[in-house]
C-alpha atoms as a printed R data frame, in Angstrom:
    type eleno elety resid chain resno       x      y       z
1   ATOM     1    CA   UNK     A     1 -22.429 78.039 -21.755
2   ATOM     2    CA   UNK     A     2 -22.810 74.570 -20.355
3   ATOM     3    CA   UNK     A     3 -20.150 72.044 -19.782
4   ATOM     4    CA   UNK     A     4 -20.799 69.919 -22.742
5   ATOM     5    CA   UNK     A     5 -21.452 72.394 -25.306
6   ATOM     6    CA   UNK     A     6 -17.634 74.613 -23.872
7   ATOM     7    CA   UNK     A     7 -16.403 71.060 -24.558
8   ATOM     8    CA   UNK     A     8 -17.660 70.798 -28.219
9   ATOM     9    CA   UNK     A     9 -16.815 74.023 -28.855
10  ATOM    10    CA   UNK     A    10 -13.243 73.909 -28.387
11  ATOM    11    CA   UNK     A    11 -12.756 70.898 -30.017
12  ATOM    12    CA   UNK     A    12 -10.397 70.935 -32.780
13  ATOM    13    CA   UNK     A    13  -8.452 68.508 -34.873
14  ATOM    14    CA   UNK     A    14  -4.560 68.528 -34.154
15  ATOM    15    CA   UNK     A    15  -1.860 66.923 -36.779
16  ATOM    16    CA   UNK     A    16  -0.678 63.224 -35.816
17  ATOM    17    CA   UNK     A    17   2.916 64.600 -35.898
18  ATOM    18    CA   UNK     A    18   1.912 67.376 -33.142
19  ATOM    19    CA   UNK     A    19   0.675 64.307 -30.462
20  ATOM    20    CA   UNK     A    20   2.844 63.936 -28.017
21  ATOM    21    CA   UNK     A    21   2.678 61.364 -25.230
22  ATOM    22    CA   UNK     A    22   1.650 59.548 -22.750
23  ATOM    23    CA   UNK     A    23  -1.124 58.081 -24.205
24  ATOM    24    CA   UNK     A    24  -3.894 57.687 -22.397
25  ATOM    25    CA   UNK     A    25  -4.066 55.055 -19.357
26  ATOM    26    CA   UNK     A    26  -5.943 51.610 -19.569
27  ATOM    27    CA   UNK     A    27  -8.666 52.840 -17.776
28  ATOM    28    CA   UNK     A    28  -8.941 56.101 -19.705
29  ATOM    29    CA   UNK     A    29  -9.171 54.414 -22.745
30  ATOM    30    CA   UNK     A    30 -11.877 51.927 -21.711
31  ATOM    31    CA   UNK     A    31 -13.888 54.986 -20.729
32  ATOM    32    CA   UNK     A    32 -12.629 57.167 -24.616
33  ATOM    33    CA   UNK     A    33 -14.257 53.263 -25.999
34  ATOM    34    CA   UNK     A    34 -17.401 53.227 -23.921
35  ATOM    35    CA   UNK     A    35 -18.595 56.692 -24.902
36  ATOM    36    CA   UNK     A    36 -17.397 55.712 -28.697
37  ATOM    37    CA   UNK     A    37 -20.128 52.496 -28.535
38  ATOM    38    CA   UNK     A    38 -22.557 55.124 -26.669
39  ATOM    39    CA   UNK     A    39 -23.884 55.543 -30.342
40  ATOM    40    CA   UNK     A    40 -27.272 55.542 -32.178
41  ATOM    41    CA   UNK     A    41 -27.224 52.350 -33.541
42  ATOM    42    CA   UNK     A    42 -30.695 50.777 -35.281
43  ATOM    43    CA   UNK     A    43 -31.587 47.039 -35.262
44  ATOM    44    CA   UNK     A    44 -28.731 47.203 -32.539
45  ATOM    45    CA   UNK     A    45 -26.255 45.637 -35.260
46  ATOM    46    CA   UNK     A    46 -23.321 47.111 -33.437
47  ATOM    47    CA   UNK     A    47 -22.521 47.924 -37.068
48  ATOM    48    CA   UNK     A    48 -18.606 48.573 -36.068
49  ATOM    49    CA   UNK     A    49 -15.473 47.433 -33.577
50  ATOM    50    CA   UNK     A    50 -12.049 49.216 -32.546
51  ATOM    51    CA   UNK     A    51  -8.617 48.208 -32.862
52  ATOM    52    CA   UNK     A    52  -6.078 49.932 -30.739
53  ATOM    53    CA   UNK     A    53  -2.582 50.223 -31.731
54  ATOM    54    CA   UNK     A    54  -0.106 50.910 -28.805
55  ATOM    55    CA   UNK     A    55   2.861 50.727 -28.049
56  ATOM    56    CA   UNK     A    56   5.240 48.282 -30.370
57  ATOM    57    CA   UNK     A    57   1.766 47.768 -32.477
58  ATOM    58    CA   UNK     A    58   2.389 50.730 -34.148
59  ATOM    59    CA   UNK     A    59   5.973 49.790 -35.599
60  ATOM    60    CA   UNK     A    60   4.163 46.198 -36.237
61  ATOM    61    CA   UNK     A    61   1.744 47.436 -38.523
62  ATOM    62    CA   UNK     A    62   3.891 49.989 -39.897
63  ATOM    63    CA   UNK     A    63   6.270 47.055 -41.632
64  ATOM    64    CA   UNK     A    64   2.840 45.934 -43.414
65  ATOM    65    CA   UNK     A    65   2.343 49.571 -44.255
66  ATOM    66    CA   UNK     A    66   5.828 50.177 -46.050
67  ATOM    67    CA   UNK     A    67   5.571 46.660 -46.939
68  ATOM    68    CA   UNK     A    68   2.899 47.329 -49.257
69  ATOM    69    CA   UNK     A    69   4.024 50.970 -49.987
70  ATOM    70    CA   UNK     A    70   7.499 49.730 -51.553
71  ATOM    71    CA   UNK     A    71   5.686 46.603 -53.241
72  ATOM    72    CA   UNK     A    72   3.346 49.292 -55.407
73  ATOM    73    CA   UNK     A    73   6.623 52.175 -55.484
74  ATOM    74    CA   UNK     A    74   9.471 50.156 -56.308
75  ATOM    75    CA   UNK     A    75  11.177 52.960 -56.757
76  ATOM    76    CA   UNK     A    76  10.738 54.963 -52.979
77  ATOM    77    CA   UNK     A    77  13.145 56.668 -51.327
78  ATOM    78    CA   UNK     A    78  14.343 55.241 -48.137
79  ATOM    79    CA   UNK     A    79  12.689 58.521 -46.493
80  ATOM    80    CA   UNK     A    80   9.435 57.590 -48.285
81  ATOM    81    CA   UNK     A    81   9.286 54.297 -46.868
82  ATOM    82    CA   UNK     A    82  10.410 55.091 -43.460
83  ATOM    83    CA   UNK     A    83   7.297 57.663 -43.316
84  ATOM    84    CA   UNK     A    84   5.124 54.849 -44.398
85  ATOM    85    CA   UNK     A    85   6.553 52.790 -41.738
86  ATOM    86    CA   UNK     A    86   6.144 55.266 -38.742
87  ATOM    87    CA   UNK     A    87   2.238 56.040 -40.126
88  ATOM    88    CA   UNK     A    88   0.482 55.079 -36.468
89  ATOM    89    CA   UNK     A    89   3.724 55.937 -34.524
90  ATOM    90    CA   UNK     A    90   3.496 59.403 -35.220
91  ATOM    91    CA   UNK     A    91   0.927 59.848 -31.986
92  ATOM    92    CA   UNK     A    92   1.028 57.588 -28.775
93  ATOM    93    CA   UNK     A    93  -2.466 55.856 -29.273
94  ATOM    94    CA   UNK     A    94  -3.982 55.179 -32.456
95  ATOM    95    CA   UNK     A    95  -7.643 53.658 -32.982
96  ATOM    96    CA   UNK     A    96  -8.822 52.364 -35.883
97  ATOM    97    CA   UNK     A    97 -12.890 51.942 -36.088
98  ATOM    98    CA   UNK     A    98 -13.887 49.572 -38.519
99  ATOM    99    CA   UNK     A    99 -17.120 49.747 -40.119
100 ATOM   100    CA   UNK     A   100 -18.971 46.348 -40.425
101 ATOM   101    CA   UNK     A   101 -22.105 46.305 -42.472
102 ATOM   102    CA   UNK     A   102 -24.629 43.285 -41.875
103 ATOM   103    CA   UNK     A   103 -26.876 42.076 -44.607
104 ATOM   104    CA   UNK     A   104 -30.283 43.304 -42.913
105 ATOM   105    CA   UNK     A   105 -33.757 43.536 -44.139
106 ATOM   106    CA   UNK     A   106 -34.788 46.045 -42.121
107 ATOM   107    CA   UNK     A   107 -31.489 48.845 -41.240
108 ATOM   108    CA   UNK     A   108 -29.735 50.001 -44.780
109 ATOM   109    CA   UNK     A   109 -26.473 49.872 -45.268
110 ATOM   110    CA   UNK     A   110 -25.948 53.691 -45.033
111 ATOM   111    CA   UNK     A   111 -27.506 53.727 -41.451
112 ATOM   112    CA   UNK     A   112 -24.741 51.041 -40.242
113 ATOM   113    CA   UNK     A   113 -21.831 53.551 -41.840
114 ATOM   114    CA   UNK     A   114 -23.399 56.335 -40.489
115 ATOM   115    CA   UNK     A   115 -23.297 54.248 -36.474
116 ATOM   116    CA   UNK     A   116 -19.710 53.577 -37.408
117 ATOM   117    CA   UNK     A   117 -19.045 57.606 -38.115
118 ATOM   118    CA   UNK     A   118 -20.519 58.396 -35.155
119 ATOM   119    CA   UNK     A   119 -18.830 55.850 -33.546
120 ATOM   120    CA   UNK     A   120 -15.909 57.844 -34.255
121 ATOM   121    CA   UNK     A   121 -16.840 61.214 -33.876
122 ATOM   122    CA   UNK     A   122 -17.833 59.970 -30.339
123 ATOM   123    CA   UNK     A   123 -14.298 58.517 -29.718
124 ATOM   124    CA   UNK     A   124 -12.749 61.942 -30.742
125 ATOM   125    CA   UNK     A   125 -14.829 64.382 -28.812
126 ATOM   126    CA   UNK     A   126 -14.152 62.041 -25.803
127 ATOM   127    CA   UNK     A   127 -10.691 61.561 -25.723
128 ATOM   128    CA   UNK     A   128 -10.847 65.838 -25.974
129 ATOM   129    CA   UNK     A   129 -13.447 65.556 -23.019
130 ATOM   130    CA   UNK     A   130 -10.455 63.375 -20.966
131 ATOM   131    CA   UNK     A   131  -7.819 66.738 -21.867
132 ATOM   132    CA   UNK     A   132  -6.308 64.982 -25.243
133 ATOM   133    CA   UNK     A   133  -6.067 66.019 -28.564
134 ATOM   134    CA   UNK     A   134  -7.064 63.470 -31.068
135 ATOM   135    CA   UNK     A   135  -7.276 63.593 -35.404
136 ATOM   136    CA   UNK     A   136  -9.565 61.404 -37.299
137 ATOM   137    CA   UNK     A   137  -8.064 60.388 -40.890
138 ATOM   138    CA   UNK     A   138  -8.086 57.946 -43.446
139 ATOM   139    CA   UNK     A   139  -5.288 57.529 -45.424
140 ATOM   140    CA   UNK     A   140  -4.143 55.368 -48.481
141 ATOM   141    CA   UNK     A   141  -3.815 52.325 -46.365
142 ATOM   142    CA   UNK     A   142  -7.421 53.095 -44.931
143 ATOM   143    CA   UNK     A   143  -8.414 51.615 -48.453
144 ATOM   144    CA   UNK     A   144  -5.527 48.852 -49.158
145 ATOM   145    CA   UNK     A   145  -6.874 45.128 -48.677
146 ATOM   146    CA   UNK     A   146  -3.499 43.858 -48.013
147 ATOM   147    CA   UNK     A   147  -3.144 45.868 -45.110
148 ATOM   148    CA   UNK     A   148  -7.037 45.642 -43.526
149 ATOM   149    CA   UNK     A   149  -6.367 41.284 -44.143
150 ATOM   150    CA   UNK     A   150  -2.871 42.269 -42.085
151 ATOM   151    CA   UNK     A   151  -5.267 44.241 -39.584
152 ATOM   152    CA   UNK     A   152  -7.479 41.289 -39.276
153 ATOM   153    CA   UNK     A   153 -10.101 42.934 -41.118
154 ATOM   154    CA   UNK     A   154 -13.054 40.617 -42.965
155 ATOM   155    CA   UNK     A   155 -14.687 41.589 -46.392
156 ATOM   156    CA   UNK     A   156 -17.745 43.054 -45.178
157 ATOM   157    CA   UNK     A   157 -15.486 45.444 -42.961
158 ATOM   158    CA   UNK     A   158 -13.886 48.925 -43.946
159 ATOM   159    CA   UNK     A   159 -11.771 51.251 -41.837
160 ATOM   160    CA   UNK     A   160 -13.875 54.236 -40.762
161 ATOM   161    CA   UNK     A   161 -10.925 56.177 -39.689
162 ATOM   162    CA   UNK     A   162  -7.713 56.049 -37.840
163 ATOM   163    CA   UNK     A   163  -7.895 58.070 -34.370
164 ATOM   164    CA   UNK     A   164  -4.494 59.245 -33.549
165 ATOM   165    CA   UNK     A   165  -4.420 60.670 -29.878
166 ATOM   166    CA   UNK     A   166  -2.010 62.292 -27.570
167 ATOM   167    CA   UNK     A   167  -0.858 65.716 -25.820
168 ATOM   168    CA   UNK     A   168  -0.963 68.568 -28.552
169 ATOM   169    CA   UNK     A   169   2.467 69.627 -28.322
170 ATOM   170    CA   UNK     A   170   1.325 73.367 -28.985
171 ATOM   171    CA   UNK     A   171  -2.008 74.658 -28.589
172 ATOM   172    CA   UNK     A   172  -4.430 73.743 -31.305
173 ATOM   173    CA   UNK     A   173  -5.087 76.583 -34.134
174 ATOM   174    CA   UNK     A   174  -8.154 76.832 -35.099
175 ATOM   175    CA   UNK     A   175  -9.813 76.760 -38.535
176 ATOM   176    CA   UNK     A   176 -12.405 78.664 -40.516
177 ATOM   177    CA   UNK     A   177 -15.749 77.233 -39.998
178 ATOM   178    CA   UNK     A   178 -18.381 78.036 -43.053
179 ATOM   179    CA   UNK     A   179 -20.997 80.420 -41.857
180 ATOM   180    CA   UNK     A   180 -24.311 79.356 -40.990
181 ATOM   181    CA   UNK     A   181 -26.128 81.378 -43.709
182 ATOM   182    CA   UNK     A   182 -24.406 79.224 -46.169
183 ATOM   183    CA   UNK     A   183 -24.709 75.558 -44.595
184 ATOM   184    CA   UNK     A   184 -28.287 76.790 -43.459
185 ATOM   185    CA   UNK     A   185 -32.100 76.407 -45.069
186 ATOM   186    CA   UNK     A   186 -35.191 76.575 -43.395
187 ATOM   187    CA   UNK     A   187 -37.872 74.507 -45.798
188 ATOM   188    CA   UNK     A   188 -41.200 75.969 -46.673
């Protein structure tokens, strides 16, 4: 089997909690962003942009998260909130692609989400092709406006997903995969 298609293959999605670090290095990164933007991408819109969290970034945001969290739970545990405070500190490296949808005559608004999906589909299976282990999610703060305003979001932008990446700290398990006969058809 080829290089690429090995590396595809073997991809699989490992809990934030299970990332371990060191993140990856400047210059890994910039190449994990530069395949990410290698994406199909009509009316060249660049219809979405990264934010990295590192380092003390990840505690940073993570006040806004619990911020917000014990604003709409007033009654949290202290537990509660400190897991919505450590949210992007549970992996080294956390990127956040942000879809940004243009008004545009000519490229839909689905095509620009789509770009930004692949976007991130492209930053996962290349941080994997650099030896890392990476998990895209979206979680309740994905979809809070308080928190995308705190992340410097504008209106016409949405968070595609959250890549956390690190070291798996055990080997990956994989899961079932539906069978082809079943995701399948061949028309006519």
């Amino acid at each position: 089997m080829p290089d690429a298609l090995s590396l595809l293959t073997t991809r699989r999605s490992v809990k934030p909690i299970e990332l371990a670090g060191p993140a990856p290095s400047a210059s890994e990164v910039e190449t994990i962003l530069k395949v990410a933007s290698r994406v199909p991408d009509h009316g060249k819109l660049t219809p979405w942009r990264f934010i990295l969290f590192e380092g003390d970034a990840r505690t940073a945001i993570g006040e806004t998260i619990a911020g917000a969290f014990r604003s709409d739970r007033p009654d949290a545990t202290a537990d509660q909130i400190e897991f919505e405070r450590n949210r992007l500190a549970r992996a080294p490296l956390v990127i956040a692609v942000v879809s940004r949808v243009a008004a545009n005559p000519k490229i839909p608004e689905w095509e620009q989400v789509l770009s930004a999906g692949a976007a991130t589909m492209n930053l996962v299976t290349a941080a994997h092709a650099l030896g890392y282990a990476a998990n895209w999610i979206t979680e309740w703060y994905a979809y809070d406006r308080r928190i995308c305003r705190a992340m410097g979001l504008a209106d016409n932008e949405r968070i595609a997903g959250f890549v956390h990446i690190g070291r798996a700290s055990r080997p990956p398990e994989d899961r079932p995969r539906p069978p082809l006969s079943e995701i399948v058809t061949r028309y006519g």
